[in-house]
SEFILUM-992632 format. One record per residue: x, y, z of N, C-alpha, C, O in turn; residue in three letters. Coordinates in steps of 0.05 Angstrom, whole numbers, plus 5000, padded with zeros to 4 digits. Layout:
@n_east: X	n_north: Y	n_up: Z	ca_east: X	ca_north: Y	ca_up: Z	c_east: X	c_north: Y	c_up: Z	o_east: X	o_north: Y	o_up: Z	lolo: Ala .
...
***
This chain:
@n_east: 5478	n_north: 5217	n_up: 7009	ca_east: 5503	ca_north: 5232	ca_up: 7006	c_east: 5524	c_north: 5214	c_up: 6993	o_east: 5521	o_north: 5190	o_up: 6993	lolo: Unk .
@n_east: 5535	n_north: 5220	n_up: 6987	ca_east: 5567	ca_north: 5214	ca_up: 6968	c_east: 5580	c_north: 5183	c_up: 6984	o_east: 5582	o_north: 5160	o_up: 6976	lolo: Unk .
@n_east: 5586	n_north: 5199	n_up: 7010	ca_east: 5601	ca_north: 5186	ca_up: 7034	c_east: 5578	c_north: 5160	c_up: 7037	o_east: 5588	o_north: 5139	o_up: 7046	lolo: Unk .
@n_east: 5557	n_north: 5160	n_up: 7033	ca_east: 5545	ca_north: 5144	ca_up: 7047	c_east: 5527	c_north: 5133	c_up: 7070	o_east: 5514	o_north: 5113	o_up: 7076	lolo: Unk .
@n_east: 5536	n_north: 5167	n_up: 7081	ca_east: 5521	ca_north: 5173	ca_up: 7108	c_east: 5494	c_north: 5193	c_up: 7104	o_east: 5492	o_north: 5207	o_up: 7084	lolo: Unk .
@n_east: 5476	n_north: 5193	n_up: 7123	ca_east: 5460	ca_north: 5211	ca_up: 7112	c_east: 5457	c_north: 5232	c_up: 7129	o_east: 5458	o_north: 5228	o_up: 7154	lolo: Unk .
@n_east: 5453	n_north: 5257	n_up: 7116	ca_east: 5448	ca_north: 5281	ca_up: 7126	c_east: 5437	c_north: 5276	c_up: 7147	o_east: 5416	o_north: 5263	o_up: 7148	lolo: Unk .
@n_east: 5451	n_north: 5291	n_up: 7177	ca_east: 5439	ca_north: 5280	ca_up: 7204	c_east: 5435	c_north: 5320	c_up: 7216	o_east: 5433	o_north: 5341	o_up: 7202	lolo: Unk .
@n_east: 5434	n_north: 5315	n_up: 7243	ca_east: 5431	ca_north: 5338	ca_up: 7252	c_east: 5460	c_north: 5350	c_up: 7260	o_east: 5468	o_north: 5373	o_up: 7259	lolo: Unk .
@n_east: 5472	n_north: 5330	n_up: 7269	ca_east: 5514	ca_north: 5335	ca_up: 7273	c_east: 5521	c_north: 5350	c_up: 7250	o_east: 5532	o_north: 5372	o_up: 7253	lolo: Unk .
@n_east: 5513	n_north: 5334	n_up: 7218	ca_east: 5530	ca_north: 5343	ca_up: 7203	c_east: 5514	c_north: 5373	c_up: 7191	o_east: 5524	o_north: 5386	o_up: 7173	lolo: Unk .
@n_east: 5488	n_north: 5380	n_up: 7205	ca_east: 5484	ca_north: 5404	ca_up: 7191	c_east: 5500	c_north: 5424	c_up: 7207	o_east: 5505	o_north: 5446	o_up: 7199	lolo: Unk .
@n_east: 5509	n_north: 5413	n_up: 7235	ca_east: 5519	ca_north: 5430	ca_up: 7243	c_east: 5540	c_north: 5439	c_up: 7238	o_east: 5546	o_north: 5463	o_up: 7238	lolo: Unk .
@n_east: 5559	n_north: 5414	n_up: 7231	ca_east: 5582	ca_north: 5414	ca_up: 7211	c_east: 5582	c_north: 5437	c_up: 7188	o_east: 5601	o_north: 5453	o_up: 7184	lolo: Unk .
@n_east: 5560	n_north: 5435	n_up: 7174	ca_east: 5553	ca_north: 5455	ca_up: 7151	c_east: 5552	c_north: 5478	c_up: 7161	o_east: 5560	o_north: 5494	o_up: 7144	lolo: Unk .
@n_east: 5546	n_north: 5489	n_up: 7180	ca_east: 5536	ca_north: 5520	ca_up: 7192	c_east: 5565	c_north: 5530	c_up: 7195	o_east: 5572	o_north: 5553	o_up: 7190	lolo: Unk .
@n_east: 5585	n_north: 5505	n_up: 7205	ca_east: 5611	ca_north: 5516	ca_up: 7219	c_east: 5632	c_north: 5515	c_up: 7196	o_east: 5655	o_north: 5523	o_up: 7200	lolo: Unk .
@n_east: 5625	n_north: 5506	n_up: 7178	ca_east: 5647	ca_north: 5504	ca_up: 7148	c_east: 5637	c_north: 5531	c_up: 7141	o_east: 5654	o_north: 5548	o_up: 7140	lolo: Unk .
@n_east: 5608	n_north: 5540	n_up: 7135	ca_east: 5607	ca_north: 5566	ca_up: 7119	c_east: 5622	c_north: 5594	c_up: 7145	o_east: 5636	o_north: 5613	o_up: 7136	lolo: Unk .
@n_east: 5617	n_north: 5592	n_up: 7163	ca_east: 5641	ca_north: 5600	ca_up: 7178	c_east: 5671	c_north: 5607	c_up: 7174	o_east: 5685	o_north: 5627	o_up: 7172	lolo: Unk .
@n_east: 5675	n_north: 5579	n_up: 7173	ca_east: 5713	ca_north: 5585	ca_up: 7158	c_east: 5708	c_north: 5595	c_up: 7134	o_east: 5723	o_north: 5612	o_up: 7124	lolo: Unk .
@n_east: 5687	n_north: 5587	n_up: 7122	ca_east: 5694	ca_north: 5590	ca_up: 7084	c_east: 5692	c_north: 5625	c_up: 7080	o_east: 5707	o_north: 5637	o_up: 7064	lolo: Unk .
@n_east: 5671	n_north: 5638	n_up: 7097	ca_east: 5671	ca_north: 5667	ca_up: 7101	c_east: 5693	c_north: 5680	c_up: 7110	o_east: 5704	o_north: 5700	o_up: 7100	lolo: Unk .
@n_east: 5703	n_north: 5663	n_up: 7135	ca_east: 5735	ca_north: 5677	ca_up: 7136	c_east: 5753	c_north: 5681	c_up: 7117	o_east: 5766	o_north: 5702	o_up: 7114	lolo: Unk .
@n_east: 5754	n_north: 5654	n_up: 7098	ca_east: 5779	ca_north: 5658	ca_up: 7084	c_east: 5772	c_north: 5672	c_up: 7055	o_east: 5790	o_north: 5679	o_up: 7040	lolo: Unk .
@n_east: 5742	n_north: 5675	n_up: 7050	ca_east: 5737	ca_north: 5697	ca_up: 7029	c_east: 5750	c_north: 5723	c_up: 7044	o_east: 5766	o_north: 5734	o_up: 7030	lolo: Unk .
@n_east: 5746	n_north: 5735	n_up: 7071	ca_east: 5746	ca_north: 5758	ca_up: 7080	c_east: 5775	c_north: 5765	c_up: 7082	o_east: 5782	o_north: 5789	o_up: 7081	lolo: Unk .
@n_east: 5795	n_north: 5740	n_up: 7087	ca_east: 5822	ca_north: 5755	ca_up: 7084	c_east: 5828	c_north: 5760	c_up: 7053	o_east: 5845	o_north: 5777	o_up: 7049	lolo: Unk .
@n_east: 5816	n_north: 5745	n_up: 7029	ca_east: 5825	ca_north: 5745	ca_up: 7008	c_east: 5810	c_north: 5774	c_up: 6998	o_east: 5822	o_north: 5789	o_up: 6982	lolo: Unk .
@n_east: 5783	n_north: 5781	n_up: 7008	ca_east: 5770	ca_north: 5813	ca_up: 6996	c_east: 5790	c_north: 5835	c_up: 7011	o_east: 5798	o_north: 5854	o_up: 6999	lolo: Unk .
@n_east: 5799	n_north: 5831	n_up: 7040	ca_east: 5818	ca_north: 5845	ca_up: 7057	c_east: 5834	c_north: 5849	c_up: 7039	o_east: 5831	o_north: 5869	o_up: 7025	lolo: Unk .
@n_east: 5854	n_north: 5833	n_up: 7034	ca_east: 5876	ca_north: 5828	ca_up: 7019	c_east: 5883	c_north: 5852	c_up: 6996	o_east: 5902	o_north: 5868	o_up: 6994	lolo: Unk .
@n_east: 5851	n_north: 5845	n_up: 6975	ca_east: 5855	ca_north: 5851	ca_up: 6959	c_east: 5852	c_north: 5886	c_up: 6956	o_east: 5865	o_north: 5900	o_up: 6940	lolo: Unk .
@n_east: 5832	n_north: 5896	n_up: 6977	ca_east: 5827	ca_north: 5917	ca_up: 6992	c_east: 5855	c_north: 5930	c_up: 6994	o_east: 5859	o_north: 5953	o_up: 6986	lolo: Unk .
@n_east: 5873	n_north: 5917	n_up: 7003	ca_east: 5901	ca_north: 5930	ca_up: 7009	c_east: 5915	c_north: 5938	c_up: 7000	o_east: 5931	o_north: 5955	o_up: 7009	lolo: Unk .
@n_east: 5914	n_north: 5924	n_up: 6970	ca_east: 5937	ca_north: 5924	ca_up: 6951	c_east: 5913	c_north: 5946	c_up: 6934	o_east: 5927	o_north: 5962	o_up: 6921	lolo: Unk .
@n_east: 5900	n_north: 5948	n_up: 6933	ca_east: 5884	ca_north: 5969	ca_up: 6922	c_east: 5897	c_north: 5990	c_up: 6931	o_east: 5907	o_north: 6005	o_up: 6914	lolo: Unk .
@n_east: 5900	n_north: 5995	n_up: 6955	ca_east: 5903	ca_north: 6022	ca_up: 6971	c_east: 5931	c_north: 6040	c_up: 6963	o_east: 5937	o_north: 6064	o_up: 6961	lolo: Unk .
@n_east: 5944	n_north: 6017	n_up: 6960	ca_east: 5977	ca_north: 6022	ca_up: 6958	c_east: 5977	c_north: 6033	c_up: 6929	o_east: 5998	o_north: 6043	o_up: 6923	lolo: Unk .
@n_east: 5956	n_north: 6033	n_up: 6906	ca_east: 5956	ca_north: 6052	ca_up: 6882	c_east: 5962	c_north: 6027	c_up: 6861	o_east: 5975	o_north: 6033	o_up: 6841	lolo: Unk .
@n_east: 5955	n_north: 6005	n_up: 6863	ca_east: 5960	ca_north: 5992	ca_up: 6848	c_east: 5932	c_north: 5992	c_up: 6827	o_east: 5910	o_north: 5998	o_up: 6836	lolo: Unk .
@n_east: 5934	n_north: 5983	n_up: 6794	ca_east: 5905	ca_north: 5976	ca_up: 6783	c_east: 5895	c_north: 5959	c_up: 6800	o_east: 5907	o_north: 5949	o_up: 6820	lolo: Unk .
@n_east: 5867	n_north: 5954	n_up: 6792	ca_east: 5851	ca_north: 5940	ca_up: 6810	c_east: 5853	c_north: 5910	c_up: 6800	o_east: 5848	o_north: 5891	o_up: 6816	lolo: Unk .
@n_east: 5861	n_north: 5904	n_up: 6768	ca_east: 5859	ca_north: 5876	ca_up: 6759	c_east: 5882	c_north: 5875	c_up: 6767	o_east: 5882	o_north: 5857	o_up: 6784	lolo: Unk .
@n_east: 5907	n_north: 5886	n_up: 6766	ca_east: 5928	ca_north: 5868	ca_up: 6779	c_east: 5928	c_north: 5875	c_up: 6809	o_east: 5950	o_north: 5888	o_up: 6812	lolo: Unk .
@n_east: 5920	n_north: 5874	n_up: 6823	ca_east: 5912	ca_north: 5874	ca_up: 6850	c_east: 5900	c_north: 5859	c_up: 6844	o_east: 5919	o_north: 5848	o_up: 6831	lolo: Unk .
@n_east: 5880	n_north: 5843	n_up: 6840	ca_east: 5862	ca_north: 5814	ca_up: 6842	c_east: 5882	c_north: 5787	c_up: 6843	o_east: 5884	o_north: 5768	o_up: 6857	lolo: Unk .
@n_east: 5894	n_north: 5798	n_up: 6819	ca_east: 5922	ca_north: 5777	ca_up: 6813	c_east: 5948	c_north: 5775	c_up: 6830	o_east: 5961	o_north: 5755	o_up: 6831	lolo: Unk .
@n_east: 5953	n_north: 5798	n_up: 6843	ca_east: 5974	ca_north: 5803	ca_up: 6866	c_east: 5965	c_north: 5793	c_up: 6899	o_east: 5981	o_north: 5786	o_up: 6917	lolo: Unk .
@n_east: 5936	n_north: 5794	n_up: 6902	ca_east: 5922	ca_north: 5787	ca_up: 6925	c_east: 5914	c_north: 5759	c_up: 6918	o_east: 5910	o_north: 5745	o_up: 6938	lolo: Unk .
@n_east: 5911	n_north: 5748	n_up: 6898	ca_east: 5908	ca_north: 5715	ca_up: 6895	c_east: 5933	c_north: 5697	c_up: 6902	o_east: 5936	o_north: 5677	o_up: 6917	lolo: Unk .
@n_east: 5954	n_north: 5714	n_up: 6880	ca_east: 5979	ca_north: 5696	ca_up: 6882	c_east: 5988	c_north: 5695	c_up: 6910	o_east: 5987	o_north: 5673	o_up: 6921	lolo: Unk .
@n_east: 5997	n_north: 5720	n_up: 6928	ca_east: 6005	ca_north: 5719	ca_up: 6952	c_east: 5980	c_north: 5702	c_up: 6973	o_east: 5988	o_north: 5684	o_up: 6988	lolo: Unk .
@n_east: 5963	n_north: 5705	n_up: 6973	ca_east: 5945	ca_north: 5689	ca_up: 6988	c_east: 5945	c_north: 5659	c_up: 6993	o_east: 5943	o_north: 5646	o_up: 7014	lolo: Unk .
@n_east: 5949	n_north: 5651	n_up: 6960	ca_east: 5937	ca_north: 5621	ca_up: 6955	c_east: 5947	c_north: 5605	c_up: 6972	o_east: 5933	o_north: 5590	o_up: 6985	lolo: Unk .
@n_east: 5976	n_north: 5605	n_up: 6975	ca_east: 5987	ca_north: 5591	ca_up: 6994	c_east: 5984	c_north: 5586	c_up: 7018	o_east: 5981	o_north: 5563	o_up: 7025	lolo: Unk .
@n_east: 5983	n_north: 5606	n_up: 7037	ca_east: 5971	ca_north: 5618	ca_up: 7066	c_east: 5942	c_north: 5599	c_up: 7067	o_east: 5938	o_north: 5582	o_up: 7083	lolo: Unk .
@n_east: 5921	n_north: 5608	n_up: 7043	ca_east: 5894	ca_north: 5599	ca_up: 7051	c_east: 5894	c_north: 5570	c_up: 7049	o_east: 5883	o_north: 5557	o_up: 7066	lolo: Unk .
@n_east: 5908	n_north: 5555	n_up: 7026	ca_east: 5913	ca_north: 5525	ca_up: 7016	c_east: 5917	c_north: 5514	c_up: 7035	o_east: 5902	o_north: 5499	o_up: 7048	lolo: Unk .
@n_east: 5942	n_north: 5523	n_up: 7041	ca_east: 5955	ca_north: 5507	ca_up: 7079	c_east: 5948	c_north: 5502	c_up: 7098	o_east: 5953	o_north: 5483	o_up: 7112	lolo: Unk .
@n_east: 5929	n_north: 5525	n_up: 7102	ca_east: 5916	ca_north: 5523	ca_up: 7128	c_east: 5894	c_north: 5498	c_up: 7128	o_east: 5891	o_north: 5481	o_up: 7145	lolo: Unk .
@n_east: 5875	n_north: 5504	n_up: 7096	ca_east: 5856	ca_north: 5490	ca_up: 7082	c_east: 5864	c_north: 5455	c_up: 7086	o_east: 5848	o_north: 5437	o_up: 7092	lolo: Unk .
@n_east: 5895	n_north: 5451	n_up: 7078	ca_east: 5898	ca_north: 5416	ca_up: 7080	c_east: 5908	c_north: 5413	c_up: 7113	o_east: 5904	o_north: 5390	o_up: 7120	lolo: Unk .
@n_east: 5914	n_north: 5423	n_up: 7127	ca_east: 5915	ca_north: 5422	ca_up: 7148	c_east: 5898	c_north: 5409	c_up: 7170	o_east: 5900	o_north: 5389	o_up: 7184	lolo: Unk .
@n_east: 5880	n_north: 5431	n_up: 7167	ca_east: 5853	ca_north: 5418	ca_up: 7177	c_east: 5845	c_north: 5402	c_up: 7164	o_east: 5833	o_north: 5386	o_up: 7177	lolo: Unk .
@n_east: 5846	n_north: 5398	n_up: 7145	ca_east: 5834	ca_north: 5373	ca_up: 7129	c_east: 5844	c_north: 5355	c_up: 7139	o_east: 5827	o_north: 5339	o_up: 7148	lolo: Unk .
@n_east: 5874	n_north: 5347	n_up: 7144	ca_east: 5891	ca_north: 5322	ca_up: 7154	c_east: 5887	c_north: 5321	c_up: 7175	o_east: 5893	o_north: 5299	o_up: 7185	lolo: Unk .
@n_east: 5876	n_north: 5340	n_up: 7195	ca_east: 5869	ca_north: 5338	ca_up: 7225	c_east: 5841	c_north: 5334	c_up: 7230	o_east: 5832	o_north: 5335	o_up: 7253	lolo: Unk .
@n_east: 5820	n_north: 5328	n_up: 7201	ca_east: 5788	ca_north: 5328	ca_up: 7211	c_east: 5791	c_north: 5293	c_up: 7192	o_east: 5775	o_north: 5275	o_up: 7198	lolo: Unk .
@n_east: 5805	n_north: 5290	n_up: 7176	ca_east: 5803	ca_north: 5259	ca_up: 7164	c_east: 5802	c_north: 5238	c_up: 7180	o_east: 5783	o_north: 5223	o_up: 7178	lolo: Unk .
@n_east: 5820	n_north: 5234	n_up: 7198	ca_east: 5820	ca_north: 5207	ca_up: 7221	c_east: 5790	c_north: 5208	c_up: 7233	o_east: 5776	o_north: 5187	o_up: 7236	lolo: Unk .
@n_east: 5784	n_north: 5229	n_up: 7240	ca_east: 5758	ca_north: 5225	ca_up: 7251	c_east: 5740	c_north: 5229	c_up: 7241	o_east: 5722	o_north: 5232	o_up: 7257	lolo: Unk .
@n_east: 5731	n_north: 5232	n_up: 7210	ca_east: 5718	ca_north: 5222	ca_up: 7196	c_east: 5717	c_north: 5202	c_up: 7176	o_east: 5700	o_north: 5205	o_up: 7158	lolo: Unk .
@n_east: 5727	n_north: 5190	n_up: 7176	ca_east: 5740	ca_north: 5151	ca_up: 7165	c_east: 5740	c_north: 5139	c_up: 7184	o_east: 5745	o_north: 5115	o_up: 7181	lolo: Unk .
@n_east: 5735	n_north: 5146	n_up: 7208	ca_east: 5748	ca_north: 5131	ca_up: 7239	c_east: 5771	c_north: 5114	c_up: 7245	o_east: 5772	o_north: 5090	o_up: 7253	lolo: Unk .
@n_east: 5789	n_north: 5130	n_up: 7239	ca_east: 5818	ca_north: 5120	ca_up: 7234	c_east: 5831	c_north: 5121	c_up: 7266	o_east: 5836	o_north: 5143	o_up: 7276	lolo: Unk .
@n_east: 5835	n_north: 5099	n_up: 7279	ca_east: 5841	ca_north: 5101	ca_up: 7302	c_east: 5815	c_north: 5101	c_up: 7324	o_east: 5816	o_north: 5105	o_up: 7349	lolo: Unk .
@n_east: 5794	n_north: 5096	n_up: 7310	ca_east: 5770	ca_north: 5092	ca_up: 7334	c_east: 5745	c_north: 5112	c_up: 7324	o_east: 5747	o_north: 5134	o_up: 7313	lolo: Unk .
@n_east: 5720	n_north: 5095	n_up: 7330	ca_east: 5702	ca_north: 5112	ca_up: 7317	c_east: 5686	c_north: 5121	c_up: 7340	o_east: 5678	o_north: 5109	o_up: 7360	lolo: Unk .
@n_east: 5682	n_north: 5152	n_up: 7330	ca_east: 5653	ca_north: 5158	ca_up: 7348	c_east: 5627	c_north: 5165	c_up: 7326	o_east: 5629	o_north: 5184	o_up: 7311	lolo: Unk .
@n_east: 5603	n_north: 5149	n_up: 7327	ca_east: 5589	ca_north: 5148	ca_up: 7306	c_east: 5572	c_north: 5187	c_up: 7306	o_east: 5563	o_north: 5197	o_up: 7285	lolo: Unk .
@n_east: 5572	n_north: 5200	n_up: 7329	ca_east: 5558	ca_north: 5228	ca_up: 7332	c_east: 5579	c_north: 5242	c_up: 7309	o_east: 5567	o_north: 5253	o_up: 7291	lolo: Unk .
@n_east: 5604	n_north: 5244	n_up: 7307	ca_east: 5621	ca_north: 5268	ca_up: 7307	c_east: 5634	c_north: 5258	c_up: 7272	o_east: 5645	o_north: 5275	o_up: 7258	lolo: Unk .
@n_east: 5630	n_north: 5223	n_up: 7262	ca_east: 5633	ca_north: 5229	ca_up: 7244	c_east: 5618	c_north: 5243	c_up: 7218	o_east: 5631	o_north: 5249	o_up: 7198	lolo: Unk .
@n_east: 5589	n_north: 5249	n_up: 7217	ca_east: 5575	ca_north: 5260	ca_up: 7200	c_east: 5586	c_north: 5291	c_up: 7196	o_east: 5588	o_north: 5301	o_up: 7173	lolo: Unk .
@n_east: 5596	n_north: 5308	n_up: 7226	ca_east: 5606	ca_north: 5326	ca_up: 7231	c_east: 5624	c_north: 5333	c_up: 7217	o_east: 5625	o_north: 5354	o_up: 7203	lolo: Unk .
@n_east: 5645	n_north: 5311	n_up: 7219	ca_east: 5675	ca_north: 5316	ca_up: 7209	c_east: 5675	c_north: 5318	c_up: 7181	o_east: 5692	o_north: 5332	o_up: 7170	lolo: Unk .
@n_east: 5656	n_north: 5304	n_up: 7168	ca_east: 5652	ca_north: 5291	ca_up: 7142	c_east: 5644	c_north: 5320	c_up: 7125	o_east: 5650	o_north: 5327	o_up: 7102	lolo: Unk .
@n_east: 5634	n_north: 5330	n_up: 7140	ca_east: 5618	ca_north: 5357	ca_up: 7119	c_east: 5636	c_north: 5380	c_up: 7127	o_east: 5636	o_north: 5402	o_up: 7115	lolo: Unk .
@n_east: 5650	n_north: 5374	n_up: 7147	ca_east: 5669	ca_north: 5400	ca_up: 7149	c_east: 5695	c_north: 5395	c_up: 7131	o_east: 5705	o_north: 5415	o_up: 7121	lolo: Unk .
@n_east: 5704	n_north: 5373	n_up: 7128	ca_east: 5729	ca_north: 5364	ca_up: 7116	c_east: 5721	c_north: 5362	c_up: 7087	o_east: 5734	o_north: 5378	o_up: 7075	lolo: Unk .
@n_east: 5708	n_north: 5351	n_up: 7074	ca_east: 5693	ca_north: 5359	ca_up: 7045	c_east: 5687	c_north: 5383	c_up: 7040	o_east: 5701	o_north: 5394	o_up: 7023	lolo: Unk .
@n_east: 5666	n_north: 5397	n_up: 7052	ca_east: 5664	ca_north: 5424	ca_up: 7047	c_east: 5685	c_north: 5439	c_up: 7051	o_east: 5689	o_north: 5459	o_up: 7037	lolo: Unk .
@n_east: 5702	n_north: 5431	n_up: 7070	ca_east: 5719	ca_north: 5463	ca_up: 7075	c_east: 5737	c_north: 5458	c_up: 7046	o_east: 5740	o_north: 5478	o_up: 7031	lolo: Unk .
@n_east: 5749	n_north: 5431	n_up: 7038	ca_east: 5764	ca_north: 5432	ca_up: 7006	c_east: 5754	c_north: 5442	c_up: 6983	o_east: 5768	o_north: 5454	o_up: 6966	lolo: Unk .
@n_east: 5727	n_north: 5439	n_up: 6982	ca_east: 5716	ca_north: 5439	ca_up: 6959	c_east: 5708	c_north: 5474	c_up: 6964	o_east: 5709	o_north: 5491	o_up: 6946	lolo: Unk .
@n_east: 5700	n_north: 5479	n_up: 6990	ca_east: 5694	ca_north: 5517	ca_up: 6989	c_east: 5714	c_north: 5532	c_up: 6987	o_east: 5714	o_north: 5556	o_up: 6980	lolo: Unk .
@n_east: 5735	n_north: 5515	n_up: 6994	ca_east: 5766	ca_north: 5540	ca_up: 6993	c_east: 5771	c_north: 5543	c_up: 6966	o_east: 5769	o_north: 5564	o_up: 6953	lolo: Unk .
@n_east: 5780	n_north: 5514	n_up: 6953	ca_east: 5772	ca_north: 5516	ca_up: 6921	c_east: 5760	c_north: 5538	c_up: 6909	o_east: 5771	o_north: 5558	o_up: 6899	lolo: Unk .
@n_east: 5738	n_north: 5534	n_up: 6910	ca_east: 5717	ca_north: 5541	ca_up: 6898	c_east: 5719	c_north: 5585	c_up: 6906	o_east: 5718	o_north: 5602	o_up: 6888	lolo: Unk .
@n_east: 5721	n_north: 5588	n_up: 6934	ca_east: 5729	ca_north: 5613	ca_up: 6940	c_east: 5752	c_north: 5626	c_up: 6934	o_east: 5753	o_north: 5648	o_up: 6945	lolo: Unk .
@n_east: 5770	n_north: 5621	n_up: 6924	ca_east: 5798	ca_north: 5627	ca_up: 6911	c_east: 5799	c_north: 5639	c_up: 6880	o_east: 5811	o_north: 5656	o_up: 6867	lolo: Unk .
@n_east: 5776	n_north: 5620	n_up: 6875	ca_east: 5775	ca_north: 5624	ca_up: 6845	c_east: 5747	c_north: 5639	c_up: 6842	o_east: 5747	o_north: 5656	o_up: 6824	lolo: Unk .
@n_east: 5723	n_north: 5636	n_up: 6857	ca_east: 5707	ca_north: 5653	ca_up: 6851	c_east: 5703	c_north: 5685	c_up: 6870	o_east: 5685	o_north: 5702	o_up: 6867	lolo: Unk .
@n_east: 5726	n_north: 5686	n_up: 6892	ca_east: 5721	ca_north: 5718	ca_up: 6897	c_east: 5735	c_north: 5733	c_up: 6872	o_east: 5723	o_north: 5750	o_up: 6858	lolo: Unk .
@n_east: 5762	n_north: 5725	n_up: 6866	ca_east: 5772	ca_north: 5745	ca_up: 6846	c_east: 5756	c_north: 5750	c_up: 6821	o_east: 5754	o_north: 5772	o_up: 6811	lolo: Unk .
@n_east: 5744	n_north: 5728	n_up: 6810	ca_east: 5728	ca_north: 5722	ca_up: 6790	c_east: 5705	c_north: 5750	c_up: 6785	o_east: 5700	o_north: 5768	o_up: 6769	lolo: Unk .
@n_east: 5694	n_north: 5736	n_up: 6814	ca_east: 5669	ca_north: 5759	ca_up: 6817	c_east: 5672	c_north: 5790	c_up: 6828	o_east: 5653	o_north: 5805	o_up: 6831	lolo: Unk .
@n_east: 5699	n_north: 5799	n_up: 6833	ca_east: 5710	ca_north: 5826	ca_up: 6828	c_east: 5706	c_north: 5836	c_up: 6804	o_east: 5694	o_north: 5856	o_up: 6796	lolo: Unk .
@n_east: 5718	n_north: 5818	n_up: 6793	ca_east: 5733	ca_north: 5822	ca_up: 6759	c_east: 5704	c_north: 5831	c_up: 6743	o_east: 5701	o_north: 5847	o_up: 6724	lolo: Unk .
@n_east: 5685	n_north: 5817	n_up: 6756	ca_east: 5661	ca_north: 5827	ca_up: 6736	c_east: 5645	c_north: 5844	c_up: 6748	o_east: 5626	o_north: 5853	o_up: 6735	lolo: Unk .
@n_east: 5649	n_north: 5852	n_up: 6781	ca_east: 5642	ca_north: 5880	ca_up: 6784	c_east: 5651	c_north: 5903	c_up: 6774	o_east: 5640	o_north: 5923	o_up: 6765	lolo: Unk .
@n_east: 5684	n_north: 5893	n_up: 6777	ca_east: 5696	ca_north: 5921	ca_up: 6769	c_east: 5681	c_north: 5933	c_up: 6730	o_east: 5675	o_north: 5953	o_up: 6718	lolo: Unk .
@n_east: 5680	n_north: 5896	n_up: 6723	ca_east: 5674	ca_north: 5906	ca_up: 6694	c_east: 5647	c_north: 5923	c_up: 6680	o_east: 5643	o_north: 5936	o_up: 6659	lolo: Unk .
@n_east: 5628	n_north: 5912	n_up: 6709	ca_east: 5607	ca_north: 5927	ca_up: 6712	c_east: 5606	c_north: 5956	c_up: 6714	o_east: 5596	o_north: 5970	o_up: 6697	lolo: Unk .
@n_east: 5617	n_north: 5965	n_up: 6739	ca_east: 5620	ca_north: 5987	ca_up: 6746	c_east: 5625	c_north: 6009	c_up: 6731	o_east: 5615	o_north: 6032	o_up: 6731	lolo: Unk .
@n_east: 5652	n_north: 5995	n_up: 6711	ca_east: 5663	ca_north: 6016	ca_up: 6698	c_east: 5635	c_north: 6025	c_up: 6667	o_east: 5627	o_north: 6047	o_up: 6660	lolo: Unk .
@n_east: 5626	n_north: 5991	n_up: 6655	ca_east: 5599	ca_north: 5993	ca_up: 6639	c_east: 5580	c_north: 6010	c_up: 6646	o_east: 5568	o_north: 6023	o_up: 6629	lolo: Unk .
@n_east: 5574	n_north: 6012	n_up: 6677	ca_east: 5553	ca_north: 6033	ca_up: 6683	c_east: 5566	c_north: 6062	c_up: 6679	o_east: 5553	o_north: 6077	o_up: 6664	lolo: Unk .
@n_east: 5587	n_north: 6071	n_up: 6689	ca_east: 5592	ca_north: 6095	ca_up: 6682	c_east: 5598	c_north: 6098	c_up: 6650	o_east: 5593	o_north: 6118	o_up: 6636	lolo: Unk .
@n_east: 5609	n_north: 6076	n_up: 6643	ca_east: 5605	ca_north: 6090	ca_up: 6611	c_east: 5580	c_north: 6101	c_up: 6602	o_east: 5578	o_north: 6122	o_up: 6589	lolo: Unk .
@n_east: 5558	n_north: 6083	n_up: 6612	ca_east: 5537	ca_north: 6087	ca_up: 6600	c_east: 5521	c_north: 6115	c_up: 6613	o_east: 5503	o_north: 6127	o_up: 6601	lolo: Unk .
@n_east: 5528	n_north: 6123	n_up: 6636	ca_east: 5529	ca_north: 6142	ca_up: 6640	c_east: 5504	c_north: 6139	c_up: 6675	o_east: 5498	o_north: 6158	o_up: 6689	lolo: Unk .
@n_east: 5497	n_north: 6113	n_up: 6679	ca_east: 5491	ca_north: 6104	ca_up: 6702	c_east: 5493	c_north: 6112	c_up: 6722	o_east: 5517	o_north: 6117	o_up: 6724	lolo: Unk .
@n_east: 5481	n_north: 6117	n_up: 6746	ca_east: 5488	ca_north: 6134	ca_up: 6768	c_east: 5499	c_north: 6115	c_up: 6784	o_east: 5480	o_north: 6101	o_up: 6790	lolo: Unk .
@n_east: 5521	n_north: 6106	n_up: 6797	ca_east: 5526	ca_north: 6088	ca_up: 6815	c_east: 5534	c_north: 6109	c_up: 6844	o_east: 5545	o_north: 6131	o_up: 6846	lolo: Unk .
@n_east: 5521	n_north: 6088	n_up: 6867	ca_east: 5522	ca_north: 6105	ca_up: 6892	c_east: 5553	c_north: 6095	c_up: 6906	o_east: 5561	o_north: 6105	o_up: 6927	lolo: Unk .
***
């Protein structure tokens, strides 16, 4: 690994519980965007109206925890060797999946919707 440490059984568990959050904060951002749909807006600027209002809310929360899972994975203030592999894959992953989920739910709307509409041009039966 990156860190140095190696993939243990703590930190897969670490991994099980980051894709956890990372599903939450896709689900308020599809919610979100679900909403602003409803209210009659287009659907591309709804992606863009449900990103911008979001990003902040999900970011925050995102370095938050991050600043509250870092000490105990650097062992800043005392180490426990079980919980840092833990901390290590939750505090990396959760930055790098919020990232990464911000920019690829809207993304991957954007090319359903572009789908969707391709199939009915083409005259495609969508259920």
């Amino acid at each position: 690994m990156t860190s140095g440490k190696d993939l243990s059984f703590t930190a897969t568990i670490g991994i099980i519980g980051l894709a956890g959050v990372i599903v939450n904060t896709s689900i308020v951002l599809v919610d979100f965007i679900d909403e602003t749909i409803k209210t009659g807006v287009d659907k591309y600027e709804a992606l863009a109206i449900a990103s911008s209002n979001r990003f902040r809310p999900i970011l925050l929360t995102t370095v938050t925890t991050m600043a509250g899972l870092v000490p105990t994975a650097y062992s800043l203030g005392g180490s426990d060797p079980v919980l840092v592999p833990m901390t290590l894959a939750l505090a990396w992953g959760l930055g790098f999946g919020t990232l990464g989920s911000l920019v690829f739910i809207p993304t991957i709307f954007a090319i359903g919707y572009e789908l969707r509409d391709w199939m009915k041009k083409k005259r495609i039966k969508i259920e």
